[in-house]
C-alpha positions as a Markdown table, in Angstrom:
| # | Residue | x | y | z |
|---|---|---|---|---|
| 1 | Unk | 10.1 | 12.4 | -10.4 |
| 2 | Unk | 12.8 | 13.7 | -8.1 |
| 3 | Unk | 13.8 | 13.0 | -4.8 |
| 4 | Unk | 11.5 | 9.3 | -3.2 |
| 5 | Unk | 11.4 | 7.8 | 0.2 |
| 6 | Unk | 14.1 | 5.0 | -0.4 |
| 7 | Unk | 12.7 | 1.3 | 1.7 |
| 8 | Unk | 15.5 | -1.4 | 1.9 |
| 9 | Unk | 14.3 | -2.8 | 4.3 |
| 10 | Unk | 11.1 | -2.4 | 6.7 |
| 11 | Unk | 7.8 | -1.3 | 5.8 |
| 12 | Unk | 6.5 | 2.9 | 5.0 |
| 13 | Unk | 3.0 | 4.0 | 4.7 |
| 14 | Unk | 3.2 | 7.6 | 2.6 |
| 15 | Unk | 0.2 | 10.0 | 2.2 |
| 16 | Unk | 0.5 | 13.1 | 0.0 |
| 17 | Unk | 3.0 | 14.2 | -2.5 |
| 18 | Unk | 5.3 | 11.2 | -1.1 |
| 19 | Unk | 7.3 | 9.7 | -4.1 |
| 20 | Unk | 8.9 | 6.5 | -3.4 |
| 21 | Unk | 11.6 | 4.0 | -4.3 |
| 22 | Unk | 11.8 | 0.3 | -3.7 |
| 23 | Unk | 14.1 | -2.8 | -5.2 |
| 24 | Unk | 15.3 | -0.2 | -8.2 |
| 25 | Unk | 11.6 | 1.0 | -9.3 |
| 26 | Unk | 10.5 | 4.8 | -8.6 |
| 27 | Unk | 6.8 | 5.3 | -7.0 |
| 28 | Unk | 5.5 | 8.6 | -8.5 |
| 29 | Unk | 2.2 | 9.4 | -6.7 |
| 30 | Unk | 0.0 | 12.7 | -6.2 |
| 31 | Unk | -1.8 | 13.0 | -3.2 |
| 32 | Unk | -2.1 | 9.1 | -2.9 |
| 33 | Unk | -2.1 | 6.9 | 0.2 |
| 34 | Unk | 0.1 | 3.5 | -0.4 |
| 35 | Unk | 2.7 | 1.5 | 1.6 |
| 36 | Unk | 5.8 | -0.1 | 0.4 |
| 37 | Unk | 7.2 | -3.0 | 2.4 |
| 38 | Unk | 10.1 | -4.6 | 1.4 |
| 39 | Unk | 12.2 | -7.9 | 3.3 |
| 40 | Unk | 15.8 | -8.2 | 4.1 |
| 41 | Unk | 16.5 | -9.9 | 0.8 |
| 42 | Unk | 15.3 | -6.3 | -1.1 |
| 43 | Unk | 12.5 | -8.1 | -2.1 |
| 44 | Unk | 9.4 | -5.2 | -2.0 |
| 45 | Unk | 5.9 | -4.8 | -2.6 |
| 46 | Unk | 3.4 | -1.5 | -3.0 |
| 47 | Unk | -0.1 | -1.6 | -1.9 |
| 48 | Unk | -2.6 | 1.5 | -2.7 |
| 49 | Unk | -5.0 | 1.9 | -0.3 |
| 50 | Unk | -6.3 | 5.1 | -2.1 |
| 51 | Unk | -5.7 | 7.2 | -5.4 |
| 52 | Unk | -3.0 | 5.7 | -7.7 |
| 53 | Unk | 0.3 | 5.3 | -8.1 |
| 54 | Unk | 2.7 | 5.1 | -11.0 |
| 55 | Unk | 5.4 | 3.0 | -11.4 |
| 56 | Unk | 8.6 | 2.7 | -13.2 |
| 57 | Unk | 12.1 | 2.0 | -13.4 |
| 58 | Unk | 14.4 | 4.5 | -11.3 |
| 59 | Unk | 16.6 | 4.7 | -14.3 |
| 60 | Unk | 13.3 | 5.9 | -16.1 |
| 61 | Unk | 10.9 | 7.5 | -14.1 |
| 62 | Unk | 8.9 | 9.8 | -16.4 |
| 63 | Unk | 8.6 | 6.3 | -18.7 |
| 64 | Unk | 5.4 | 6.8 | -20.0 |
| 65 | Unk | 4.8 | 3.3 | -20.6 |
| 66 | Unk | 4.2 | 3.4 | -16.6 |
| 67 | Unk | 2.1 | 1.1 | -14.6 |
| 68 | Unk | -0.8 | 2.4 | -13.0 |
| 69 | Unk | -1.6 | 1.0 | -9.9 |
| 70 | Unk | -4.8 | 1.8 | -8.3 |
| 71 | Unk | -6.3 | 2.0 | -4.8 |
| 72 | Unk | -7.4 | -1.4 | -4.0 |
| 73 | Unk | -4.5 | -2.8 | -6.4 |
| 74 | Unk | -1.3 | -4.3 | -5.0 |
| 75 | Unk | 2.2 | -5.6 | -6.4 |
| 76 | Unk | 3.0 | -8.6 | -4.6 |
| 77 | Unk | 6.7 | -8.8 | -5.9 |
| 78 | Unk | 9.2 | -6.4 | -6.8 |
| 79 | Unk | 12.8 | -7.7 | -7.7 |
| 80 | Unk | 15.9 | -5.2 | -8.5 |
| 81 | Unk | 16.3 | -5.9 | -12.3 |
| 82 | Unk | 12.7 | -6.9 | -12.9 |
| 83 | Unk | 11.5 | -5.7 | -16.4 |
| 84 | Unk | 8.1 | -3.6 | -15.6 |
| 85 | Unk | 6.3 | -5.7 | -18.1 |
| 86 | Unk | 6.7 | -8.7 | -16.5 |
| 87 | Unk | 5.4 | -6.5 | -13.0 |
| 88 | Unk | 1.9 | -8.4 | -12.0 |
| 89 | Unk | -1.2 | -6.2 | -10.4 |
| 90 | Unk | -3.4 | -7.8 | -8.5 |
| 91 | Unk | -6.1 | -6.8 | -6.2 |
| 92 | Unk | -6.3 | -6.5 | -2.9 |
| 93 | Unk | -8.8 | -8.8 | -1.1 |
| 94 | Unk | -11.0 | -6.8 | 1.7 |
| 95 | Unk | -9.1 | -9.6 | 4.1 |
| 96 | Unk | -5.7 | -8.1 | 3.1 |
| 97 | Unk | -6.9 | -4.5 | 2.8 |
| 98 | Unk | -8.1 | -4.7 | 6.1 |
| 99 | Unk | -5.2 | -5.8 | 7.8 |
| 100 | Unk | -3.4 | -3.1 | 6.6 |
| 101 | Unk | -6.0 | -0.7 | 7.8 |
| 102 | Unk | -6.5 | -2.1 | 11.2 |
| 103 | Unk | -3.0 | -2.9 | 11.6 |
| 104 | Unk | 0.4 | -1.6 | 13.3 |
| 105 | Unk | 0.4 | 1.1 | 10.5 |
| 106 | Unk | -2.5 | 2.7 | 11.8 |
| 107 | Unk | -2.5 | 2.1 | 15.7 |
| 108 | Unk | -1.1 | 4.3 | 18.4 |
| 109 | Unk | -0.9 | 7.5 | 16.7 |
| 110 | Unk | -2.5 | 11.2 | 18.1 |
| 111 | Unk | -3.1 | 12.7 | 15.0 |
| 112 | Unk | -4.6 | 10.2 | 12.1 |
| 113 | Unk | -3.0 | 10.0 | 8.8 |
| 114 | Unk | -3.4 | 13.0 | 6.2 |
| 115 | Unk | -6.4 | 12.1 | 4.4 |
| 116 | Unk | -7.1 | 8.7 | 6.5 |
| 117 | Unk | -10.9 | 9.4 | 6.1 |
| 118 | Unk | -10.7 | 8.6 | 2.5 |
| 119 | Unk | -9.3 | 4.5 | 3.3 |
| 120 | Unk | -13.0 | 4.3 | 4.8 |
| 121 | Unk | -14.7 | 5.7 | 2.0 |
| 122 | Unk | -12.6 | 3.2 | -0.3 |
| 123 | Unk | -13.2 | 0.1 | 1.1 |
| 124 | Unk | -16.6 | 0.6 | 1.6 |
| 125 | Unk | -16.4 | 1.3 | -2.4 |
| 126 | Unk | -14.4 | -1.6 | -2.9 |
| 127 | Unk | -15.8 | -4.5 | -0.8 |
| 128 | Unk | -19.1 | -2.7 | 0.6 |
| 129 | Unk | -20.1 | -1.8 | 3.4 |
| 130 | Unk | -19.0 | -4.4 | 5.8 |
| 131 | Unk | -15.4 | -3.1 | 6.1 |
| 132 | Unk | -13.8 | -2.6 | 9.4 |
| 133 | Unk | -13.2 | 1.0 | 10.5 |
| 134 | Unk | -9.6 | 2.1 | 9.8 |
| 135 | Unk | -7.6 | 2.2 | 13.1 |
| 136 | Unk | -9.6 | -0.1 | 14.7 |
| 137 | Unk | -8.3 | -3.6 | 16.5 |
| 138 | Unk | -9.9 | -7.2 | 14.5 |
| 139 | Unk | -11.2 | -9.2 | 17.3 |
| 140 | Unk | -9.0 | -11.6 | 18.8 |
| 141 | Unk | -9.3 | -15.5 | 19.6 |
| 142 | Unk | -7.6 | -16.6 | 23.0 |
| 143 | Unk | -4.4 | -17.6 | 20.8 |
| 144 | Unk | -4.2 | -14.3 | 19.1 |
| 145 | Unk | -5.6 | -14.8 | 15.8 |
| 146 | Unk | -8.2 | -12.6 | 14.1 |
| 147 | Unk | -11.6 | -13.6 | 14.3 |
| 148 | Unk | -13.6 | -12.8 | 10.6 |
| 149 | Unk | -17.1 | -12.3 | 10.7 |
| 150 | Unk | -19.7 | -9.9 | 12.1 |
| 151 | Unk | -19.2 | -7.9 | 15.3 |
């Protein structure tokens, strides 16, 4: 797999060719749009917002019994020392694959991400048409908490 974007800490979007590596695991993508997060106790998680992603041990990566996580798919926990068969995929919601579209990830920048018009195309694929569109703000209630719904 070669060289990765190493998280210890913090939380990376990647787009393109960007291999990754969080909590001891190796992120081999091509041309895939996904964001690793991981907390101060190198506890991580991957969330593929389009194309896929494979995933194995860093000791390992070409392993070809390598999980295949797709766009819309998510690993909620990633522990150094974690077996990959005992990895759990899950999907996304649209409520969680929209915050991650709509969020500080995606705000604030001049030049969109590389191949950012695809998210769209996804989610609408994924949860229909009523998703929000990437980059833009959820409406706020007076205390700061997103308001769900039709706008």
């Amino acid at each position: 797999m070669g060289q990765c974007i190493e998280v210890e800490q913090g939380t990376v979007i990647a787009s393109g060719p960007a291999n990754g590596c969080i909590a001891g695991f190796a992120v081999g993508v091509q041309g895939t749009i996904y964001v690793m997060r991981a907390d101060a106790g190198g506890i991580g998680s991957i969330f593929v917002l389009e194309g896929q992603v494979r995933l194995a041990s860093q000791d390992n990566p070409n392993d070809p019994n390598a999980l295949v996580i797709n766009a819309g798919q998510k690993i909620p926990r990633l522990t150094r020392g974690l077996a990959l068969q005992n990895l759990v995929i899950e999907q996304l919601s649209q409520g969680e694959y929209e915050q991650i579209i709509t969020g500080p990830l995606f705000q604030g920048y001049p030049q969109p991400l590389a191949g950012q018009e695809k998210i769209q195309q996804i989610c609408d694929r994924l949860y229909g048409k009523s998703c929000v569109a990437v980059g833009s703000k959820l409406p706020q209630i007076e205390d700061g908490t997103p308001v769900r719904g039709l706008w």
